[in-house]
Each structure stands twice: as structure tokens, then as C-alpha cells.
C-alpha positions as CSV (number, residue, x, y, z in Angstrom):
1,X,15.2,45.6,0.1
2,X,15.7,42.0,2.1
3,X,17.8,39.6,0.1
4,X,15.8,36.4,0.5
5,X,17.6,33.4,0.6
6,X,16.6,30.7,-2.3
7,X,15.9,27.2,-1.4
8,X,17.5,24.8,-3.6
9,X,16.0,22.9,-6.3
10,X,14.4,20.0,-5.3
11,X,16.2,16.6,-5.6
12,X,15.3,14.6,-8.6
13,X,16.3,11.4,-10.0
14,X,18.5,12.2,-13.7
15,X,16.5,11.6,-16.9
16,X,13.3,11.6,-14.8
17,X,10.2,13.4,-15.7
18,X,7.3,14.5,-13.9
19,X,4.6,12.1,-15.0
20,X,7.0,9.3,-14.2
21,X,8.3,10.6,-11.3
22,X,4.1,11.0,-10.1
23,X,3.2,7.8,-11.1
24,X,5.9,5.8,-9.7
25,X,6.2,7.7,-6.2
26,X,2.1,7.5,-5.8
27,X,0.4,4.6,-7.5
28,X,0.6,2.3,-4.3
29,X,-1.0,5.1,-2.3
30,X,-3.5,5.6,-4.6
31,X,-4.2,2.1,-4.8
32,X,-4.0,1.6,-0.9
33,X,-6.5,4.0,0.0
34,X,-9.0,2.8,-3.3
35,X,-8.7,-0.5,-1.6
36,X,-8.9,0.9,1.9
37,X,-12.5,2.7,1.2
38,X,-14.4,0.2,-1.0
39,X,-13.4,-2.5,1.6
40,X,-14.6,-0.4,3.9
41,X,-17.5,0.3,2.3
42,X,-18.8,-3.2,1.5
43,X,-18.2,-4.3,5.6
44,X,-20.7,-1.8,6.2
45,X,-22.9,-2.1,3.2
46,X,-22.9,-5.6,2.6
47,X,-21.9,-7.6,5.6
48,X,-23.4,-5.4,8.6
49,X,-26.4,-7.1,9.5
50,X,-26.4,-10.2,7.2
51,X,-27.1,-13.5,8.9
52,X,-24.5,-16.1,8.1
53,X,-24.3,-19.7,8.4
54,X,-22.6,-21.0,11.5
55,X,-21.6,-24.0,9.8
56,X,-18.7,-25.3,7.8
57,X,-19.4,-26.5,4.5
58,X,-19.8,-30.1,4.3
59,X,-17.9,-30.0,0.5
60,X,-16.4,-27.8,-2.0
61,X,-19.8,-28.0,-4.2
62,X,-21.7,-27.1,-1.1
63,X,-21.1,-23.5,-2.3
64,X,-23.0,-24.1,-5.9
65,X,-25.8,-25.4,-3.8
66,X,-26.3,-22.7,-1.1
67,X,-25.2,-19.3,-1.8
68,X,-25.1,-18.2,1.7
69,X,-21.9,-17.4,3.1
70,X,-20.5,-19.1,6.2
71,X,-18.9,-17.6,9.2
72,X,-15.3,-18.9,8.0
73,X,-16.3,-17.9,4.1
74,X,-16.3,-13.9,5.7
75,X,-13.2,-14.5,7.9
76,X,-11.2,-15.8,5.2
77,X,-12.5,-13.3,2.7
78,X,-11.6,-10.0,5.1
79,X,-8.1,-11.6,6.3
80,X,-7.3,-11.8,2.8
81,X,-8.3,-8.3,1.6
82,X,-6.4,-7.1,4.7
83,X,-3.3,-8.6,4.0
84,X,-3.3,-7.3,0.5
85,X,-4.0,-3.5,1.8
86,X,-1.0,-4.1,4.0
87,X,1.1,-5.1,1.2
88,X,0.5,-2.0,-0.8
89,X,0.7,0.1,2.2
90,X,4.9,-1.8,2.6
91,X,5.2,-1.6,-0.4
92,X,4.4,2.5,-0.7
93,X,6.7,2.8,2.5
94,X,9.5,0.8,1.2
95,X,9.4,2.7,-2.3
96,X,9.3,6.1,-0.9
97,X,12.2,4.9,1.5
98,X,14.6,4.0,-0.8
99,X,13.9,7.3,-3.3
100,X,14.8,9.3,-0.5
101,X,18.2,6.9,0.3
102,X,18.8,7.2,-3.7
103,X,18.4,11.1,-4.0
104,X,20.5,11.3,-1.1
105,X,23.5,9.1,-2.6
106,X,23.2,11.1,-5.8
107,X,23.4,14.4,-4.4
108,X,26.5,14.2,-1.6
109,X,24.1,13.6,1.2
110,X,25.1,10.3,1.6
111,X,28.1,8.1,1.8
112,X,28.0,4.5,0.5
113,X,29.6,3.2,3.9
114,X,26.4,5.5,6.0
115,X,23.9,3.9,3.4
116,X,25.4,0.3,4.1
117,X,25.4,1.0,8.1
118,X,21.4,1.9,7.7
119,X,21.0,-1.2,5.2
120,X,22.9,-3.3,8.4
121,X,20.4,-1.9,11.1
């Protein structure tokens, strides 16, 4: 009756298979959001509602001694895990941007001299 029109295939990378192309497109995602939830999960299970010690530790063996954390132990401890969630979630961004940029120069989509302008700006 109606002729339909078929979408193209969808662009892929030569000599790529699926598993590889799965687990190289979404292993950072998967990691972010692991990461994401069980730090998320021990600010509310662990930290919420622990008292911690307003002082700074008087010397690096002061932590064998007391096992309490300190105020600047919890600061340092989140800005770190943050930083490394951010990293992931660059790094999945950056990944996924230059697949697209690649699928695009492979297929005609792209000129060398348009991906060198985006590069530029």
C-alpha cells in the first residue's frame, strides 16, 4: 500500500563489534552512576548524624591512636570522591563526543577542514 521510507543503517565504526562497541561507548557511564549512588549512599548512611572531631590532628599517627574522623578528614575524603565522579562523567562526555566526530568523518558527514574549525573553537 504506503511505500515506507527505510532509515539508514546506523553508523558504525569498521571492524567493530557489538560487545566492543557496548563496552567502550558505556563503561564510564556505568561506572559514573556506580560511583554516583554508593557515594551517595554512604553520606547518608554513614556520615549523616556522626559527631566528628573539630580538631586537626596534632600528627600523622594521631589517626592509629583515635579512630574518629575529623572535620577536615570528611572534607578531604568527599572533595576527593567528587572530583573522581567528575572525571568519569568528562571523560564519558568527551568519549561519546569524539565517536560521533569519527562516525561522522567516516561516513561524508564531515569534512576534515569543519572537524579542524570545531577542534579550533
Amino acid at each position: 500500500m504506503y511505500n515506507t521510507p527505510r532509515l539508514p543503517p546506523t553508523p558504525q565504526r569498521l571492524g567493530e563489534t557489538k560487545f566492543w562497541r557496548w563496552v567502550l561507548s558505556s563503561w564510564t557511564l556505568h561506572t559514573y552512576l556506580t560511583l554516583s549512588i554508593v557515594f551517595s549512599a554512604c553520606l547518608i548512611l554513614i556520615l549523616d548524624g556522626t559527631k566528628l572531631l573539630p580538631r586537626e590532628r596534632e600528627s600523622a599517627t594521631d589517626i592509629l591512636r583515635h579512630a574518629f574522623l575529623t572535620v577536615g578528614d570528611v572534607t578531604t575524603l568527599v572533595s576527593a570522591l567528587l572530583m573522581i565522579i567528575r572525571a568519569l562523567g568528562q571523560t564519558w562526555i568527551m568519549t561519546a563526543t569524539w565517536r560521533c566526530a569519527m562516525i561522522l568523518l567516516q561516513h561524508d558527514g564531515l569534512s576534515l577542514g569543519q572537524l579542524d574549525n570545531m577542534i579550533s573553537y
